[in-house]
N, C-alpha and C positions, 0 to 999 in steps of 0.2 A: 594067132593074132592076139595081141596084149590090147585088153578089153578096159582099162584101164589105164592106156596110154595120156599122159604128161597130168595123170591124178594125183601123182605123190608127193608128198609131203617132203619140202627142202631146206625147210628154213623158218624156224620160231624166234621169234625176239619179243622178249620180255621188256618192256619201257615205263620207268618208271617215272613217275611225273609230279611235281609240287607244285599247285595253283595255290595265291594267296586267295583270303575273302577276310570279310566281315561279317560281324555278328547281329547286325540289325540290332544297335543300341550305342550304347557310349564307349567309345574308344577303347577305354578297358575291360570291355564287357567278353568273355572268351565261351563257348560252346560248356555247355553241362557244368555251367556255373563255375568253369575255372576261366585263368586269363593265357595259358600256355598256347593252344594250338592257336595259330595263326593262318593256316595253310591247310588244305587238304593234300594228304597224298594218295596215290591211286596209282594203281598198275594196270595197265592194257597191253595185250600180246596181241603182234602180227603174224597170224602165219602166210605162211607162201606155198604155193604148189607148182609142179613144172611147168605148167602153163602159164604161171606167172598170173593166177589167181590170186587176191588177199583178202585174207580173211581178218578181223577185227572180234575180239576176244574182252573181257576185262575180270580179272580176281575182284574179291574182297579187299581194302586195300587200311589207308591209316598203318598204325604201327607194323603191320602185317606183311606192308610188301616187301623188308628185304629177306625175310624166311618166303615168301611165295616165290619170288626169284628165286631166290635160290634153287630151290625145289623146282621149278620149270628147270633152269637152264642144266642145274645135274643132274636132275632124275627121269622128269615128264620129256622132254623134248628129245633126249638120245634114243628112249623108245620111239617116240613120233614120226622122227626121220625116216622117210621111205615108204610109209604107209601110205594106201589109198584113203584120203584124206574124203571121200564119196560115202566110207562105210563107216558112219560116225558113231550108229549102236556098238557095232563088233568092236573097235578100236577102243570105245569110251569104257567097256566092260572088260578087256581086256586090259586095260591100265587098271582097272578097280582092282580086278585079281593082283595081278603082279603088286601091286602096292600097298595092301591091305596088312602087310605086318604095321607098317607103320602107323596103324589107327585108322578111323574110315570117317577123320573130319581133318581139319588145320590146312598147314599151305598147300600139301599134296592134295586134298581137292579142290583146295580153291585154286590152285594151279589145273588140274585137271578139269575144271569149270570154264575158265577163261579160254584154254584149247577150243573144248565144246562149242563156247558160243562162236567163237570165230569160223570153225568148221560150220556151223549152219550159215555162218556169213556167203561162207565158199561155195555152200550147197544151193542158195537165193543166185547165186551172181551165176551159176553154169545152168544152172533151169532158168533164169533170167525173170526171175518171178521174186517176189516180197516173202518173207523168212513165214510170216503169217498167211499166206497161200500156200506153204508148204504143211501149214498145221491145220489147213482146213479152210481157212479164209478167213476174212476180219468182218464181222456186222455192222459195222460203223467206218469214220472216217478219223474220229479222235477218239481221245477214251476222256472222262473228267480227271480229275488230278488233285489230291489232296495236297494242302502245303504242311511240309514234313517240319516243323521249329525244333531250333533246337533244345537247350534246356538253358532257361533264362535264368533261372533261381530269384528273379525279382517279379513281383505282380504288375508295376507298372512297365517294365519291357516287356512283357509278355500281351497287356495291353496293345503296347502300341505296336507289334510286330502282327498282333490278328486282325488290326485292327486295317494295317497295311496291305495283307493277304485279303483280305474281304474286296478291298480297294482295287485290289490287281485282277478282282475275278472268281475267286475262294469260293464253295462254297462247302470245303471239306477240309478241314484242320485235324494235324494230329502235335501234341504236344509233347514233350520231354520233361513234364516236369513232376517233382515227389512232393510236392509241396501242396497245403488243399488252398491256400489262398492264391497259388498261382493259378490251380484250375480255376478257382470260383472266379480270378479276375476275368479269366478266358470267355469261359460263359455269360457274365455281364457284359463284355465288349462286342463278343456276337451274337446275341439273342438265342432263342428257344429254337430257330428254324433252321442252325448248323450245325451242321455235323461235326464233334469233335471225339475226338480218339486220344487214348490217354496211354504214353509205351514208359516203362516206368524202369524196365531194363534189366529184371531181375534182383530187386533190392531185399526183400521178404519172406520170412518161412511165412509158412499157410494160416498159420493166426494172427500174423502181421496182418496179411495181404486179407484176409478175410475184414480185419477190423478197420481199413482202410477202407476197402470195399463200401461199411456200411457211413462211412464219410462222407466217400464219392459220391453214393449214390444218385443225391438228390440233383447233381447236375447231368444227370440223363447221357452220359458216354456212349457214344457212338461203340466201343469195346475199350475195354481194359487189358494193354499188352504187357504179356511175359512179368507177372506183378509175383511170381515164386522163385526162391533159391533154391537148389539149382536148377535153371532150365529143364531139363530129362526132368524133373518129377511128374511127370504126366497124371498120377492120382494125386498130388497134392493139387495142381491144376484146373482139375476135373472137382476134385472139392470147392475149390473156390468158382468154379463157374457154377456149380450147382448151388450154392451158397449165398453167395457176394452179392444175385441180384444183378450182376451185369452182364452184359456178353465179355465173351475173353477171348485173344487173338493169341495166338504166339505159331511159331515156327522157323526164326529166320536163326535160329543157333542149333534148327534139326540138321541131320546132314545127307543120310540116305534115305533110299523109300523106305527103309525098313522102319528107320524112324518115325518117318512121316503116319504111316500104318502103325506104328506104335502107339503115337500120338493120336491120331483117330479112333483108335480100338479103344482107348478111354475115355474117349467122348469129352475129352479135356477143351475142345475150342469151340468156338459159336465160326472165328476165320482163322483159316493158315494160311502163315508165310512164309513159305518156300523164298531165298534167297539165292537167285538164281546163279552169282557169282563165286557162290559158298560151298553147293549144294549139288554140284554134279551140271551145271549150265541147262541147256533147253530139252536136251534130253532127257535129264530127268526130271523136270519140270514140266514135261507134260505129261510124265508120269503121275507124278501130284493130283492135277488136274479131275485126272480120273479116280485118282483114292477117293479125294475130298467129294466127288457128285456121289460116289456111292454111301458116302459115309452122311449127306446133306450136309455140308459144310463148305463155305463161300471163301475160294482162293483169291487172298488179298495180297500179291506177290511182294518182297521186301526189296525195295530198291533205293538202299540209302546209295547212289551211285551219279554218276553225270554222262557215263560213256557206251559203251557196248553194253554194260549191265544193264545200264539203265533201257536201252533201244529192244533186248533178249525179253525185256519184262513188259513192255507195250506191246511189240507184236505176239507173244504168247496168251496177253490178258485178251486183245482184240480177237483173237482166233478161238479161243478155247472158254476162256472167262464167262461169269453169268451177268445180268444186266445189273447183278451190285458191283459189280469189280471196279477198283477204284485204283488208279498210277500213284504211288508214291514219289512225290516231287519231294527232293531235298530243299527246302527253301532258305540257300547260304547264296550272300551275295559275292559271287566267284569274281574275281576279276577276268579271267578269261574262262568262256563256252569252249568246249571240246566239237563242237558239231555248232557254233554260233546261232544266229535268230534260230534256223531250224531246229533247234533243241530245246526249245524253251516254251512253257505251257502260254497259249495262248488265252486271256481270260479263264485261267484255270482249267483249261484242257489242253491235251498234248495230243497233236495229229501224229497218226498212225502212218510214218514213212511208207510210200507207194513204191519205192525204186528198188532192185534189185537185190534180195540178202538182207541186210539191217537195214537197209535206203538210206543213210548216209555213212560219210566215209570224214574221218577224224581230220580236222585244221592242221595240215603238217605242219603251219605257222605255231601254231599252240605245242605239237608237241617239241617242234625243235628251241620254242622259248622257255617250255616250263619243263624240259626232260633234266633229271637228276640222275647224278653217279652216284652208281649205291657200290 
C-alpha cells in the first residue's frame, strides 16, 4: 500500500512580482536615501502536490530574485519533483547536502527557503490546522508590530513618517538611518515611551561602530542592528555589545544554524534575526528558536517581506516567540497587498491567521497584475 499516496511533489513555479510604492515623503524622495528603486520586487513559489494541494513559499527578493529563479527552476525544483512533499525535514536536509558545494548562503537557499515555507503551507492545509498549531500553538490572537522605515537621509521625513506611524497605532519603530540627527529627530517626534530600533546595515569596522555607539547612546535604542563590517564578525560584534552600551540585534545575513550557534557562542547579540526567507524557511527557524532560549537571547525574526515570508514569521513568532517578540512590518506604501486588508497591521498589530497552513492564500488578482518576465 503507497502510504504516501497523491503527497508528491508535481509542480514548483517560481513568480516573480514588481509592486510599485512610495516613500512616505516628496516625490523624489527613494528608500536608503537614493531616488532609483520605485518598486519592490519579490519572488513567491507555488508548489503543488497530486492532490492538488498548494502550498505558498516566498525567497528573499529585490535585486536577488532573477539569480533565486534561476536557482529554483534549474537546480532546487528538478530535485523536488516526486518527493513526498509531508517529509519536510528529510527533503530540506537533503537539498542542504546535495547543494552545499555551492556555498551554504545566496539564491540556492533562499530558493531552498521559499520551497520550505510553502511545504509547511501544504503540511497546515492536509492536517487542516494553522502552520503555528503545528509549532505548538499561538498564545495570543495578534502579535504587536513594529513599523520597519526606511532610510530617509533627511531629519524632517523621518519626523513626519514616525510621526505617521505613531498615528496609525505604533508603538514600536525601527529606523534605517546613519545619521545621528535623523535618530535624534526620531526620538524628539516620539518621546521617551517608544520603542525605537536603529538597523544601520553593516556600514562600520568595530571603532566606527563603537564611536557611534557612544553617539547614540543618549537616545536610549531599543538595539542597535548589524552596525559591524562584515556581518560574520561575531567577536568584533560581541565587542561592540559589550562596549557600546547598547543592546545589538543582528542575524538576518546568518544563513545556517551553524551560523546562528556561531553567532550565540560569542555572545555577540542581546536579539537574533533569523530571516526566514534567507535562512532555510520554518524549518530552520525553529531551529533558531531553541538556540537563542538556551543561549538567553530574544528571537526578533527579520521580515523585511509582504507575502508568505512575511505570514512563515507571525505564525512562527506566535507559537514559539517570547512575550518580547515583536512582527516586523515593512512600512512602504505598496500600491497593491498581496494577501489585501488581511495583511495589514491593524493599529499596529498583525493577527495571527486562524485558517489552514499560512491562513491566507495570495490575490491572484495581484499576482496576475504585478507578475514580471524575468
Amino acid at each position: 500500500m503507497d502510504t504516501n499516496a497523491g503527497r508528491n511533489i508535481v509542480a514548483i513555479d517560481a513568480i516573480p512580482l514588481r509592486i510599485p510604492f512610495s516613500a512616505g515623503g516628496r516625490p523624489d524622495a527613494g528608500p536608503w536615501g537614493g531616488r532609483g528603486m520605485k518598486a519592490v520586487d519579490a519572488l513567491i513559489v507555488k508548489v503543488t502536490t497530486e492532490q492538488g494541494l498548494t502550498g505558498w513559499g516566498e525567497s528573499f527578493g529585490l535585486t536577488a530574485v532573477p539569480a533565486v529563479k534561476a536557482a529554483i527552476d534549474h537546480l532546487v525544483a528538478p530535485l523536488c519533483i516526486g518527493q513526498d512533499a509531508a517529509l519536510i525535514g528529510q527533503l530540506m536536509h537533503r537539498l542542504q547536502v546535495a547543494f552545499h558545494l555551492f556555498g551554504r548562503s545566496g539564491p540556492i537557499m533562499f530558493g531552498l527557503s521559499a520551497v520550505d515555507i510553502a511545504l509547511w503551507d501544504i503540511a497546515g492545509k492536509a492536517a487542516g490546522q494553522p502552520v503555528h498549531q503545528l509549532l505548538g500553538g499561538a498564545g495570543a490572537g495578534s502579535l504587536p508590530c513594529y513599523a520597519s522605515l526606511i532610510r530617509y537621509s533627511d531629519p524632517e521625513l523621518v519626523r513626519q513618517n514616525v510621526r505617521r506611524a505613531l498615528d496609525e497605532g505604533y508603538r514600536h519603530i525601527k529606523l534605517h538611518e546613519v545619521r545621528v540627527d535623523c535618530v535624534r529627530a526620531a526620538r524628539e517626534e516620539a518621546g521617551e515611551e517608544v520603542n525605537i530600533a536603529l538597523d544601520v546595515n553593516c556600514p562600520w569596522d568595530v571603532r566606527e561602530a563603537l564611536d557611534m555607539a557612544d553617539r547614540l547612546r543618549h537616545y536610549k535604542l531599543h538595539w542597535l542592528e548589524e552596525p559591524v563590517w562584515p556581518p560574520e564578525d561575531y567577536d568584533g560584534l560581541a565587542r561592540v555589545r559589550r562596549e557600546g552600551g547598547i543592546p545589538v540585534a543582528a542575524g538576518e545575513n546568518a544563513s545556517t544554524l551553524m551560523e546562528f550557534q556561531h553567532l550565540l557562542q560569542a555572545q555577540a547579540v542581546d536579539f537574533v534575526q533569523p530571516s526566514p526567507a534567507k535562512m532555510g524557511g520554518i524549518t530552520e527557524l525553529r531551529k533558531v528558536f531553541a538556540l537563542a532560549s538556551a543561549h538567553h537571547a530574544t528571537v526578533m525574526v527579520h521580515t523585511f517581506y509582504d507575502g508568505p515570508g512575511l505570514l512563515a514569521s507571525v505564525h512562527s513568532s506566535a507559537a514559539l516567540g517570547n512575550r518580547h517578540a515583536l512582527v516586523e512590518w515593512r512600512y512602504f506604501d505598496l500600491e497593491a497587498q498581496l494577501y489585501g486588508a488581511a495583511g495589514i497591521p491593524v493599529q499596529g498589530a498583525l493577527a495571527v491567521p486562524p485558517g489552514p497552513g499560512l491562513g491566507l492564500e495570495p490575490d491572484a488578482d495581484v499576482i496576475r497584475d504585478y507578475r514580471v518576465a524575468i
